[in-house]
VMD Tcl script that builds the backbone (N, CA, C; Angstrom):
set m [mol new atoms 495]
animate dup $m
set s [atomselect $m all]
$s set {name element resname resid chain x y z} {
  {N N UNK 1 A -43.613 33.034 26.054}
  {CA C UNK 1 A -43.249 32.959 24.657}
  {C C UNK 1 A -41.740 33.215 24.530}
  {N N UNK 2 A -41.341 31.795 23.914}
  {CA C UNK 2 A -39.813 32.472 23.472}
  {C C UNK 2 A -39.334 33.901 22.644}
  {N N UNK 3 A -38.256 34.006 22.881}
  {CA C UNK 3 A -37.732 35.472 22.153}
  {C C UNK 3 A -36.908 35.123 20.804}
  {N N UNK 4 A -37.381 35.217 19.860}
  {CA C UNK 4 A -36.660 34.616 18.210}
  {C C UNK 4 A -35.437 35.483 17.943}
  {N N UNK 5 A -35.014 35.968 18.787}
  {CA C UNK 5 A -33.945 36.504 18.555}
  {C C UNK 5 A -32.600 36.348 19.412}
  {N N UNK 6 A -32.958 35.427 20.370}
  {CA C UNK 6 A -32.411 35.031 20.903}
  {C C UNK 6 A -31.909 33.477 20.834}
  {N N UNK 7 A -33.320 33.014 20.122}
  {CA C UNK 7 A -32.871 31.612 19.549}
  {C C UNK 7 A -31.873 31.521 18.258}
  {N N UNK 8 A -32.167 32.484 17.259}
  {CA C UNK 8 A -31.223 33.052 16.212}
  {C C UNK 8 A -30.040 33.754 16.916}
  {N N UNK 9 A -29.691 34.511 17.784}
  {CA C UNK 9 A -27.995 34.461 17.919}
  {C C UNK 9 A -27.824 33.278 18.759}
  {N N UNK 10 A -28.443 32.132 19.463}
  {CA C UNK 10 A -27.760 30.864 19.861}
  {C C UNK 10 A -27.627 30.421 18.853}
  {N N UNK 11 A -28.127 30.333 17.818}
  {CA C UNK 11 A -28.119 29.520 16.565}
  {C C UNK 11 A -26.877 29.794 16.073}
  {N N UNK 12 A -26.642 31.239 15.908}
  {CA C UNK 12 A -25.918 31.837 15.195}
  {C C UNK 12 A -24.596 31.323 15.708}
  {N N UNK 13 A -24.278 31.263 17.004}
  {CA C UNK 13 A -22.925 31.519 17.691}
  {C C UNK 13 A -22.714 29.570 17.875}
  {N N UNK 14 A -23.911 28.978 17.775}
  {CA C UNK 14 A -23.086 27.355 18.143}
  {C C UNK 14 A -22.485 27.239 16.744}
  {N N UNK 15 A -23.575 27.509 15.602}
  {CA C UNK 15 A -22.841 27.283 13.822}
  {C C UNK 15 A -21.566 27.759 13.384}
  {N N UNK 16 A -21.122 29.168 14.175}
  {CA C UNK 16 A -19.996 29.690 14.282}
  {C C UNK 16 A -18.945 28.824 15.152}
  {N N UNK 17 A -18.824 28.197 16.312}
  {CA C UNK 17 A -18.253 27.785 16.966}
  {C C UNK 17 A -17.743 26.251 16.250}
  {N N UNK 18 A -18.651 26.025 15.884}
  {CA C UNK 18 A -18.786 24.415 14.965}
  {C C UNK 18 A -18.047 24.631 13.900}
  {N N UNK 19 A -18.261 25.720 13.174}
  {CA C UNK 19 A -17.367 26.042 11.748}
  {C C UNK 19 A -15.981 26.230 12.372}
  {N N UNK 20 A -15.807 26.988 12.741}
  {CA C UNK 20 A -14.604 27.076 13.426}
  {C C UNK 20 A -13.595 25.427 14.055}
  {N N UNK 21 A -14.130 25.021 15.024}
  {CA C UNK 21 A -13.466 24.012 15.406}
  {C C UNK 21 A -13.081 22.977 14.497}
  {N N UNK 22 A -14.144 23.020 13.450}
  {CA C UNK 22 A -14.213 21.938 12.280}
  {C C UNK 22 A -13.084 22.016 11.420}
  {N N UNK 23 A -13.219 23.765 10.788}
  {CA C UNK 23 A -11.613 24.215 10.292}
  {C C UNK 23 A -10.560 24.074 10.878}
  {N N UNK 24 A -9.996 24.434 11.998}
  {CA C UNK 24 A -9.055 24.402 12.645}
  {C C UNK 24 A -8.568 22.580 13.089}
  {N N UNK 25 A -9.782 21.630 12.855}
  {CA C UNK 25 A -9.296 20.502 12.540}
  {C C UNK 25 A -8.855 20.283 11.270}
  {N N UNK 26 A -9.420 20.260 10.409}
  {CA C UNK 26 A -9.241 20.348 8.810}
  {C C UNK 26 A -7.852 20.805 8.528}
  {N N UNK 27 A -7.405 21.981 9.356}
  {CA C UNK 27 A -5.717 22.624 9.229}
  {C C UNK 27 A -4.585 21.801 9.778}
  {N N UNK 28 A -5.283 21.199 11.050}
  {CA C UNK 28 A -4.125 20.348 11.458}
  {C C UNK 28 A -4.358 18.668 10.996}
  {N N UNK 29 A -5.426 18.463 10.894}
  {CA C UNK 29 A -5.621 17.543 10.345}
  {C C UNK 29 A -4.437 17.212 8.925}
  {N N UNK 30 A -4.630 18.411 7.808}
  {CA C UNK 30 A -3.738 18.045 6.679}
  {C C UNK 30 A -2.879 18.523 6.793}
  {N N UNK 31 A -1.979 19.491 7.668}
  {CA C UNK 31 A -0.600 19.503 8.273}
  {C C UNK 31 A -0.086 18.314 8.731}
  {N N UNK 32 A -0.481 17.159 9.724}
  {CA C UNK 32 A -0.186 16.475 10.232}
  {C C UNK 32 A 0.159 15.298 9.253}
  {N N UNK 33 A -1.182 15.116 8.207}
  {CA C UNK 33 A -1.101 14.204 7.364}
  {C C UNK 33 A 0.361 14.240 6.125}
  {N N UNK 34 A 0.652 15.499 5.893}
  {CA C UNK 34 A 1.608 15.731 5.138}
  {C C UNK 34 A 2.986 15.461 5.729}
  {N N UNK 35 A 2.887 15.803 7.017}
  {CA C UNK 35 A 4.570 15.698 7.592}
  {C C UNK 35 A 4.273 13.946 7.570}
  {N N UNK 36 A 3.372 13.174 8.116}
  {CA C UNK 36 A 3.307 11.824 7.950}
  {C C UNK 36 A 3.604 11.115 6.735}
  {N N UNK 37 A 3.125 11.542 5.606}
  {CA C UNK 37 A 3.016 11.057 4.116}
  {C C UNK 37 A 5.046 11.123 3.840}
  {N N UNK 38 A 4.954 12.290 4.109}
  {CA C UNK 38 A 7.220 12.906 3.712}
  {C C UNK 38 A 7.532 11.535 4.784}
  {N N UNK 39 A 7.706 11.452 6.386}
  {CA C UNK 39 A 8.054 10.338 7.206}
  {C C UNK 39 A 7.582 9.442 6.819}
  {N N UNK 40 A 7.176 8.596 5.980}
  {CA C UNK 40 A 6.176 7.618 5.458}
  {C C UNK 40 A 7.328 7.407 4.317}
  {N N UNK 41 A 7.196 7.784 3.463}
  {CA C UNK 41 A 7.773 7.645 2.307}
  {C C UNK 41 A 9.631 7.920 2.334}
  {N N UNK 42 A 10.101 8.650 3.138}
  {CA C UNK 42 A 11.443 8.457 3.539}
  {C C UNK 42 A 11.810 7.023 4.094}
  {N N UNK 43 A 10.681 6.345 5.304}
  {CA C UNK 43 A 11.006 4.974 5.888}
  {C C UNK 43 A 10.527 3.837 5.043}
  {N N UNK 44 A 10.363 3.711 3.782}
  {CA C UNK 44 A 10.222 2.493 2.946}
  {C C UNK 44 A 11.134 2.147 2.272}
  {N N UNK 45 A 10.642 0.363 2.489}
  {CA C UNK 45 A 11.997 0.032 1.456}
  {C C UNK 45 A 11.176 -0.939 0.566}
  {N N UNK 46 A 12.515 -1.060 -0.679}
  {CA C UNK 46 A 11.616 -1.856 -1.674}
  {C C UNK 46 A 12.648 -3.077 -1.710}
  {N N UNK 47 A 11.604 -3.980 -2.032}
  {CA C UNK 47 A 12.014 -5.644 -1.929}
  {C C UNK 47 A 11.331 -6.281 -3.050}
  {N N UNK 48 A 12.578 -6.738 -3.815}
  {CA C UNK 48 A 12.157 -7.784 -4.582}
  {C C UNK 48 A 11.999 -9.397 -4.501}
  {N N UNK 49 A 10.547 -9.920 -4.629}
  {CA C UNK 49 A 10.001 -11.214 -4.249}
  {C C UNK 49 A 10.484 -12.336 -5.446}
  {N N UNK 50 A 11.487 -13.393 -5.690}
  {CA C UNK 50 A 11.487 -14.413 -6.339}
  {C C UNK 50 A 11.005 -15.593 -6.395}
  {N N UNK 51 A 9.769 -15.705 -7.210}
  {CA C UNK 51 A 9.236 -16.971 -6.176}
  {C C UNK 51 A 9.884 -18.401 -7.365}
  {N N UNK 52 A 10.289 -19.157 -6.622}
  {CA C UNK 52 A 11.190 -20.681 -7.856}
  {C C UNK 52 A 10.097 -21.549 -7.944}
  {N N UNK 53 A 10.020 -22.222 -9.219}
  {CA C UNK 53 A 8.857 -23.078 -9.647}
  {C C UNK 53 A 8.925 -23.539 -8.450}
  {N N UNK 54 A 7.559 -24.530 -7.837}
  {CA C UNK 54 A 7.367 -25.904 -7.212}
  {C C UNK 54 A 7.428 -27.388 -8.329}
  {N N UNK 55 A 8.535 -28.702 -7.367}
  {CA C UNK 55 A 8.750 -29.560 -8.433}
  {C C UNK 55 A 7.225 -30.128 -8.355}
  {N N UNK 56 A 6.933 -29.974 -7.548}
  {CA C UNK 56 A 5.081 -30.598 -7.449}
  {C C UNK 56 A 3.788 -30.086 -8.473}
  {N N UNK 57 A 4.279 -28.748 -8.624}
  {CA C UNK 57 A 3.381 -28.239 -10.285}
  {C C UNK 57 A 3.830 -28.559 -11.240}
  {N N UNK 58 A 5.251 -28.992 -11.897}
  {CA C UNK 58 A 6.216 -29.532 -12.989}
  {C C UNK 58 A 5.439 -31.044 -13.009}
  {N N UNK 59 A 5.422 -32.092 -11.812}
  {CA C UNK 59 A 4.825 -32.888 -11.808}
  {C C UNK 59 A 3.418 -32.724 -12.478}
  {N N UNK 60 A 2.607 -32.514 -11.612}
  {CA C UNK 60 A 1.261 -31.707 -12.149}
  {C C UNK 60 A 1.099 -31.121 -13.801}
  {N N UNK 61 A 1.987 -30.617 -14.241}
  {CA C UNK 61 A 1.885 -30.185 -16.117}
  {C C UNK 61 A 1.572 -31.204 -16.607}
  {N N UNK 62 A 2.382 -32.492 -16.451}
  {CA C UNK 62 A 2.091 -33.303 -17.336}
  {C C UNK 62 A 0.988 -33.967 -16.990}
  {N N UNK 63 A -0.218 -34.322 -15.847}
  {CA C UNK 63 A -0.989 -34.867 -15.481}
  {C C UNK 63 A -2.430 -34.045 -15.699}
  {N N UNK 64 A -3.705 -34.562 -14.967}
  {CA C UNK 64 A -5.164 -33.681 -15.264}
  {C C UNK 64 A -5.108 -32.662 -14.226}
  {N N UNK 65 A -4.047 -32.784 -13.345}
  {CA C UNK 65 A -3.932 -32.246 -12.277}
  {C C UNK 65 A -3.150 -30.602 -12.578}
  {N N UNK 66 A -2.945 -30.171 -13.549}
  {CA C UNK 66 A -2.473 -28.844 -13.626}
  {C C UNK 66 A -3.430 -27.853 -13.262}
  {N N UNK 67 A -4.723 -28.141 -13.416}
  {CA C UNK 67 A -5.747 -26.395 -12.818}
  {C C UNK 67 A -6.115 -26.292 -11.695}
  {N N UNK 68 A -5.769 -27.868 -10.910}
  {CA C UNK 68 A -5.875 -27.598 -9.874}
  {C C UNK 68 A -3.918 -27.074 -8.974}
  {N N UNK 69 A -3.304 -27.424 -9.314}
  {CA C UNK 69 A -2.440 -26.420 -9.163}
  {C C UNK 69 A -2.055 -25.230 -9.286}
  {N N UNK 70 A -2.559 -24.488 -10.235}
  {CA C UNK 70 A -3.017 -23.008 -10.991}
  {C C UNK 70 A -3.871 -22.722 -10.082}
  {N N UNK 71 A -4.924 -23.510 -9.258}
  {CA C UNK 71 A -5.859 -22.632 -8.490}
  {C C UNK 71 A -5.245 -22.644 -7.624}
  {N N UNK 72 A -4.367 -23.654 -6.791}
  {CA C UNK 72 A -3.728 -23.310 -5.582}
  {C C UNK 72 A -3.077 -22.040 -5.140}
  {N N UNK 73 A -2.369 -21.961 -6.579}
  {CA C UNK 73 A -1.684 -20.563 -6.444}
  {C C UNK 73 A -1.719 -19.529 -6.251}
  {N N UNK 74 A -3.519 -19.157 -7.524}
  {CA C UNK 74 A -4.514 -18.449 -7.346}
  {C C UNK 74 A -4.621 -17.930 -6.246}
  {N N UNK 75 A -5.119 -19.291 -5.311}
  {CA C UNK 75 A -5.528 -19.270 -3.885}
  {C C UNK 75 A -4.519 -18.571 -2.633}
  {N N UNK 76 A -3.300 -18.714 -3.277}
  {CA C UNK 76 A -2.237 -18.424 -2.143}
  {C C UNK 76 A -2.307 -16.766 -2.151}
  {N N UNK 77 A -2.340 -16.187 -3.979}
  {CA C UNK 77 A -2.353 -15.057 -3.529}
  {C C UNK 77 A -3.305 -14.421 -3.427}
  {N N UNK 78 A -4.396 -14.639 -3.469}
  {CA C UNK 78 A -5.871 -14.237 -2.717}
  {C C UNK 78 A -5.302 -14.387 -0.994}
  {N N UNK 79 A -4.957 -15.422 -0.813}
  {CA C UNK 79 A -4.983 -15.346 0.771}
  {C C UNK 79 A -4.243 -13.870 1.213}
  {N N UNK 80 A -2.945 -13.796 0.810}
  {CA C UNK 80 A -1.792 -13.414 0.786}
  {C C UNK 80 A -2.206 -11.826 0.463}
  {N N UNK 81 A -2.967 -11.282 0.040}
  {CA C UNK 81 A -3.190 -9.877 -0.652}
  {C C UNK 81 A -4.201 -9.551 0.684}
  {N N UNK 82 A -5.594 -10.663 1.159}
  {CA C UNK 82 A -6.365 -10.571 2.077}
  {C C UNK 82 A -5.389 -10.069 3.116}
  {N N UNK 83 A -4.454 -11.026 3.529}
  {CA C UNK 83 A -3.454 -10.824 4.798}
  {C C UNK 83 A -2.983 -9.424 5.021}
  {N N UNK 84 A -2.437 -8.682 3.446}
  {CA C UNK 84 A -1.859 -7.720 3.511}
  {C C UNK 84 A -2.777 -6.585 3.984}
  {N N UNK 85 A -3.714 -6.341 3.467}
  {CA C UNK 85 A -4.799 -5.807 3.009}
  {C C UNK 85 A -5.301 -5.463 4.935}
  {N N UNK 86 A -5.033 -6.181 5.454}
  {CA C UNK 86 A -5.673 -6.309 7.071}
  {C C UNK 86 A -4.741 -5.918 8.044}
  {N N UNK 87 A -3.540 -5.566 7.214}
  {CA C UNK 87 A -2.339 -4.942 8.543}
  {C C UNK 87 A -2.890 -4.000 9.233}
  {N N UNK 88 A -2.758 -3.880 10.229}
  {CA C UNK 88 A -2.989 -2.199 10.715}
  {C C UNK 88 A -2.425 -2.338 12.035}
  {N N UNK 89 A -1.946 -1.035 12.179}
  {CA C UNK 89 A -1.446 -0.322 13.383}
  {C C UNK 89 A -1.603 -0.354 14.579}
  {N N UNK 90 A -1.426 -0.661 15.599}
  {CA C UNK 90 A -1.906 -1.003 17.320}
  {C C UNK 90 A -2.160 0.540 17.824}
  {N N UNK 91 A -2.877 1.477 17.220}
  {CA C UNK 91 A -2.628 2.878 17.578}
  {C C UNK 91 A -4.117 3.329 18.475}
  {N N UNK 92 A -3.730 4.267 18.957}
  {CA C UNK 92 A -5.533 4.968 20.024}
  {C C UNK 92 A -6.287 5.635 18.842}
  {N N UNK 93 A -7.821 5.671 19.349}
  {CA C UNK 93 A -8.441 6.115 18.458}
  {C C UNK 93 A -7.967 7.374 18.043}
  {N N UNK 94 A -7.705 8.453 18.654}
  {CA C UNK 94 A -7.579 10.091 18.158}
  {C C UNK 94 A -6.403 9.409 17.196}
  {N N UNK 95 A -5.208 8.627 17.115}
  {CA C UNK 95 A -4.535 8.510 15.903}
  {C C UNK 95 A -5.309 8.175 14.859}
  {N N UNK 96 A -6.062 7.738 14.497}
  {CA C UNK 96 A -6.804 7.436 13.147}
  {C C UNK 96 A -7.430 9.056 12.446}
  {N N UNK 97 A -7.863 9.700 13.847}
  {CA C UNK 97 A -8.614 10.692 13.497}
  {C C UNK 97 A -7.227 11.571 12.009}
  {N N UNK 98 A -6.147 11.833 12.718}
  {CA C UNK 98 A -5.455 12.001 12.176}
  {C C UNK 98 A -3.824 11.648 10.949}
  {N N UNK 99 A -3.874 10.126 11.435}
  {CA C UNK 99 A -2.592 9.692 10.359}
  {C C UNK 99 A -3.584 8.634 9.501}
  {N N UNK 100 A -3.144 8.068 8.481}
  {CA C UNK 100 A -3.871 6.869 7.747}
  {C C UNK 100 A -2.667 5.685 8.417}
  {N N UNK 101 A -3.638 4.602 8.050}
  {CA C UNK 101 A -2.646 3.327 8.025}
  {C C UNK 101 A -1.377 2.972 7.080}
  {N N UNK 102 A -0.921 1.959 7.702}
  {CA C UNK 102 A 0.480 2.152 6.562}
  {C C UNK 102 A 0.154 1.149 5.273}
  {N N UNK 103 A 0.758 1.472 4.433}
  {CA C UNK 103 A 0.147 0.902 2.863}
  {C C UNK 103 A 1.347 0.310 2.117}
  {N N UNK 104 A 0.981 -0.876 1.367}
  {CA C UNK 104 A 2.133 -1.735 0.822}
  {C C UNK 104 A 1.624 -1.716 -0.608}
  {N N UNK 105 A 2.496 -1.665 -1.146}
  {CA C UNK 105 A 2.348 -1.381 -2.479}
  {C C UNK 105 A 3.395 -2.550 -3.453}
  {N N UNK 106 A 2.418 -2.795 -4.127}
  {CA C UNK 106 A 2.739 -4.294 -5.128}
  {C C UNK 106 A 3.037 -3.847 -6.393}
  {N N UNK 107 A 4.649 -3.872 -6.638}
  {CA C UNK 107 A 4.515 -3.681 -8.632}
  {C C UNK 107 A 5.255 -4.849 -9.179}
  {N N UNK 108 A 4.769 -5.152 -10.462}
  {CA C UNK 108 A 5.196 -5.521 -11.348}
  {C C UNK 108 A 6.347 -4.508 -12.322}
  {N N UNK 109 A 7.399 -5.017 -12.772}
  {CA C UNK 109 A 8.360 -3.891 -13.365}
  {C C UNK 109 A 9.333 -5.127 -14.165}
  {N N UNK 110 A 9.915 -3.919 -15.125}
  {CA C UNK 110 A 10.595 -4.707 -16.070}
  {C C UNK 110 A 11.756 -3.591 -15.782}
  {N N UNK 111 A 13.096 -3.315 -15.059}
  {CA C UNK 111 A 13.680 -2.265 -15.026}
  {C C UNK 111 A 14.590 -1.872 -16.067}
  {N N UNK 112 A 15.639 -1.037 -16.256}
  {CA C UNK 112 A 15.608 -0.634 -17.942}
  {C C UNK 112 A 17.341 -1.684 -17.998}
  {N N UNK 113 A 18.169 -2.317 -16.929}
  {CA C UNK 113 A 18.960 -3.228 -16.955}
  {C C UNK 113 A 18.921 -4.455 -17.303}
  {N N UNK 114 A 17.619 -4.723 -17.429}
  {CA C UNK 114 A 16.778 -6.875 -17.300}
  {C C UNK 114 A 16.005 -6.318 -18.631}
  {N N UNK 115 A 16.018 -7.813 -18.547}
  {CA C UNK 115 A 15.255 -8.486 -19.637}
  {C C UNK 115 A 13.707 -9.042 -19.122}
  {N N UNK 116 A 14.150 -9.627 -17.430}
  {CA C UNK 116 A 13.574 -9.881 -17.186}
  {C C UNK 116 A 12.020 -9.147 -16.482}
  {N N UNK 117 A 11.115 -9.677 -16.000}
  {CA C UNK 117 A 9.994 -9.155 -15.319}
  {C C UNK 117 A 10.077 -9.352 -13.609}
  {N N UNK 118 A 9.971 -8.368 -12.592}
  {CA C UNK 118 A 10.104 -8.310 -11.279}
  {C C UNK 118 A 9.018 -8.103 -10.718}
  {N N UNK 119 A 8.831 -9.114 -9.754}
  {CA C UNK 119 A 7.606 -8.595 -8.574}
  {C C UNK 119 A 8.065 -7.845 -7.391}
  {N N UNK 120 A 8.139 -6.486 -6.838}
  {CA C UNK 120 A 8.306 -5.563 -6.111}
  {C C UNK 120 A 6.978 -5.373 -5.250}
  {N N UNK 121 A 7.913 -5.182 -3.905}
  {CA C UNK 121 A 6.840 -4.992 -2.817}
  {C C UNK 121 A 7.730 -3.739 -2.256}
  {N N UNK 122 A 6.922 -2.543 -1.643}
  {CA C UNK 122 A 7.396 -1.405 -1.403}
  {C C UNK 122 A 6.648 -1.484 0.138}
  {N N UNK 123 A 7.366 -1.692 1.352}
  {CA C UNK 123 A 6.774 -1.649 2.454}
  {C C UNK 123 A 7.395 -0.465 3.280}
  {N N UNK 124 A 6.427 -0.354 4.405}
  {CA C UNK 124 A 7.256 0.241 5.813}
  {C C UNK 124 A 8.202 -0.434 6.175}
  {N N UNK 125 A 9.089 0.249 6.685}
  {CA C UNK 125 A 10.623 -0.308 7.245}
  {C C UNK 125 A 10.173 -1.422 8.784}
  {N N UNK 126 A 9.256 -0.764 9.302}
  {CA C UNK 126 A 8.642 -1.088 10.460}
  {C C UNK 126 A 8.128 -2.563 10.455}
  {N N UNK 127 A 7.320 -2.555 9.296}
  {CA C UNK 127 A 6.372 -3.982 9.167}
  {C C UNK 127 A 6.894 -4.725 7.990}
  {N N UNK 128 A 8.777 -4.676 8.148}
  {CA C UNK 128 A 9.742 -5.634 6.930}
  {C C UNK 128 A 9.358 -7.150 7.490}
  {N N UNK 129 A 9.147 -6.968 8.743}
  {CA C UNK 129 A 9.594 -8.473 9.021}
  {C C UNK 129 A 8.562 -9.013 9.039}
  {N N UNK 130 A 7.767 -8.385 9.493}
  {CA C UNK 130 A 6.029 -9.066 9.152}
  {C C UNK 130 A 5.749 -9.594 7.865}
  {N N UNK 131 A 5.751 -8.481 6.948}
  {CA C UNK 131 A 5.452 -8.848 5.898}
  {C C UNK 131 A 6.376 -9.643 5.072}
  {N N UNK 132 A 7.605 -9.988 5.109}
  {CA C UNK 132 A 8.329 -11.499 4.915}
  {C C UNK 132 A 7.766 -12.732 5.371}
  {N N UNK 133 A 7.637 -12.442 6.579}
  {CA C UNK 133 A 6.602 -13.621 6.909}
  {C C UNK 133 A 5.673 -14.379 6.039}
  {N N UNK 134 A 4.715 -12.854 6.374}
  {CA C UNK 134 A 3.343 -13.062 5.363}
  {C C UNK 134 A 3.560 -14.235 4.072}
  {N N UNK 135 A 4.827 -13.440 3.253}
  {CA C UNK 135 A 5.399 -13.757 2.090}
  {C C UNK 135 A 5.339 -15.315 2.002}
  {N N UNK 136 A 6.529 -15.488 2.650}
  {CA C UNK 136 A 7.133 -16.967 2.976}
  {C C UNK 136 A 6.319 -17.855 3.576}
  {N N UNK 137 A 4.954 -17.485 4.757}
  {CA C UNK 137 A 4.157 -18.482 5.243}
  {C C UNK 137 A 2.949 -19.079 3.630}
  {N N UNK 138 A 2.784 -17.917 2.723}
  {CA C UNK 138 A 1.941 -18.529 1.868}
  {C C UNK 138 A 2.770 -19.398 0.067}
  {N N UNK 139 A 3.913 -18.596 0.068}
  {CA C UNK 139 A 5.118 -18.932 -0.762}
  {C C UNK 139 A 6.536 -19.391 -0.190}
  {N N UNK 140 A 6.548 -20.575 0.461}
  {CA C UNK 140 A 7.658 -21.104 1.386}
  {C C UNK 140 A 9.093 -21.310 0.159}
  {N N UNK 141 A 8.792 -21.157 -0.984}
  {CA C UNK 141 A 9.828 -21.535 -2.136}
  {C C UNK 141 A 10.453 -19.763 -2.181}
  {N N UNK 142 A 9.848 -18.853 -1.600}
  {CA C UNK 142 A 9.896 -17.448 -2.414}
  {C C UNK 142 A 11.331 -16.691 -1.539}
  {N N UNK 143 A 11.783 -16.218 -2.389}
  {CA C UNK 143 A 13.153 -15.116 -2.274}
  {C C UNK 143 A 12.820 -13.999 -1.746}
  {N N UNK 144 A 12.888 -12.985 -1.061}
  {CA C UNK 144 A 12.704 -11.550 -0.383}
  {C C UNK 144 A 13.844 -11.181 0.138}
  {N N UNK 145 A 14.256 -9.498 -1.264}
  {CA C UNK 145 A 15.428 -9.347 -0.694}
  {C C UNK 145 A 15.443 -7.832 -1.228}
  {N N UNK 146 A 16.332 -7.036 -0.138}
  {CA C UNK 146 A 15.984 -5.646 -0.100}
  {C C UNK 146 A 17.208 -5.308 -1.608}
  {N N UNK 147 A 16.481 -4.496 -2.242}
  {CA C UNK 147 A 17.240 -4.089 -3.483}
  {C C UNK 147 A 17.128 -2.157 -3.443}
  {N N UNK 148 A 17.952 -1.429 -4.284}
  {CA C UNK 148 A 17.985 -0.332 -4.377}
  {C C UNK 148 A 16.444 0.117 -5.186}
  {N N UNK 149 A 16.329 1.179 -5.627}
  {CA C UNK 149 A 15.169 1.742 -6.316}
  {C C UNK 149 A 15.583 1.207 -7.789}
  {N N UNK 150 A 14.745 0.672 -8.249}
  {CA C UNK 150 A 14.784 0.526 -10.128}
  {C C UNK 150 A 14.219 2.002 -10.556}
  {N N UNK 151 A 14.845 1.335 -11.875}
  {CA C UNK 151 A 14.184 2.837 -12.859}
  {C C UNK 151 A 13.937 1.956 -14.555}
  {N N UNK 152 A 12.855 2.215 -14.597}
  {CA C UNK 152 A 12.329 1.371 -16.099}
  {C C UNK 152 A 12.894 2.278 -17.293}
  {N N UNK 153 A 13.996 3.617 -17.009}
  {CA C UNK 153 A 14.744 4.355 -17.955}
  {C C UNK 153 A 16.290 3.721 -18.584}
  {N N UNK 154 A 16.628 3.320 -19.217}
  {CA C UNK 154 A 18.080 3.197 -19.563}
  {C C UNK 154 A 18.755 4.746 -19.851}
  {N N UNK 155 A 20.040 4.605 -19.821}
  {CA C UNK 155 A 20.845 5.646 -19.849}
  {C C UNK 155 A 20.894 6.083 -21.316}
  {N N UNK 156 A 20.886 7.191 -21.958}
  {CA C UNK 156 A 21.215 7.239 -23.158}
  {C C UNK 156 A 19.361 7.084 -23.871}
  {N N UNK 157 A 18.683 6.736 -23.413}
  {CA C UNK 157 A 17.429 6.384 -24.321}
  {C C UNK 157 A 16.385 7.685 -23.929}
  {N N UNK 158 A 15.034 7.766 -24.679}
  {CA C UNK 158 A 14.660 9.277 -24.678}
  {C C UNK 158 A 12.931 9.112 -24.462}
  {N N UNK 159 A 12.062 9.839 -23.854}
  {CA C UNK 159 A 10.837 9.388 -23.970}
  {C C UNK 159 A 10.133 10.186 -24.636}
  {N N UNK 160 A 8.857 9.867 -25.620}
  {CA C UNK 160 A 8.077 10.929 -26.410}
  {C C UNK 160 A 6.809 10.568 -26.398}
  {N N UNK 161 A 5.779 11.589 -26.955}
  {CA C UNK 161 A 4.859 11.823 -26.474}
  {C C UNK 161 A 4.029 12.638 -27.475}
  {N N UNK 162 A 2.966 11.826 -27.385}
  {CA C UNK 162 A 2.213 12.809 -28.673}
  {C C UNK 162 A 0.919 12.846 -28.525}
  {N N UNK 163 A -0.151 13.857 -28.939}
  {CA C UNK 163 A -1.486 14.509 -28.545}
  {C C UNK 163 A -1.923 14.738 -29.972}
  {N N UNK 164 A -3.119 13.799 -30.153}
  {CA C UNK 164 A -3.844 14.222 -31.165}
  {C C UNK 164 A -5.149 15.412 -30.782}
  {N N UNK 165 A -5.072 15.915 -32.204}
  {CA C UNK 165 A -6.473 16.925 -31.478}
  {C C UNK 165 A -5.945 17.993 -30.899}
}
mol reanalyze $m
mol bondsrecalc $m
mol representation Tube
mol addrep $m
């Protein structure tokens, strides 16, 4: 006959050992992730995308043929977001355990100098040239060009804010 008290401190001491190792991942785990996120966000740059009509959709306006040009486009940036969406890193498994993949980030912005509206892509410094590519293999008409940080604030103007309730 087993001894139940012996199965209860094995019990006791693997649940302890398990808690333990688990935390002490958990610590370096989000240490690691944080110094990554600061190095992450120091090595990005932001690029603004111009893409110039095609004379082949101008053609197309005036014909039955405009929605199917509208879907092409559609289509390009469905492809084009898929593409992005699938980058990842050539790294060993224990790196996953601990860093995330690198992430591109798409804005729309009106900055507080223009009139106009900007499409902004905020990448890794690392994967600039890739993702130009990307750009240009699905938008061969499109502009990509490294610009400073915008700010949607003008100088002199004030922001407010109000809470009902």
């Amino acid at each position: 006959m087993l001894n139940v008290d012996f199965l209860l401190i094995t019990l006791i001491v693997f649940s302890g050992t398990v808690a333990v190792f688990s935390g002490l991942y958990l610590v370096l785990r989000s240490f690691l992730r944080f110094r990554a996120q600061v190095n992450y966000s120091m090595n990005t740059d932001l690029e603004v995308v111009k893409v110039a009509k095609n004379d082949k959709r101008e053609k197309n306006s005036s014909g039955n043929n405009q929605g199917d040009s509208w879907k092409e486009e559609i289509g390009s940036m469905e492809q084009l977001l898929m593409t992005l969406a699938r980058i990842k890193r050539k790294k060993p498994f224990w790196w996953g355990l601990f860093y995330d993949n690198p992430c591109v980030s798409l804005e729309i912005a009106n900055p507080s100098d223009s009139e106009e509206i900007f499409f902004y892509v905020s990448l890794p410094k690392k994967l600039r040239t890739t993702i130009e590519k990307q750009i240009h293999s699905y938008f061969p008409n499109a502009s990509v060009e490294k610009v400073p940080d915008y700010t949607i604030f003008s100088p002199g103007s004030f922001t407010a804010s109000a809470v009902l309730g």
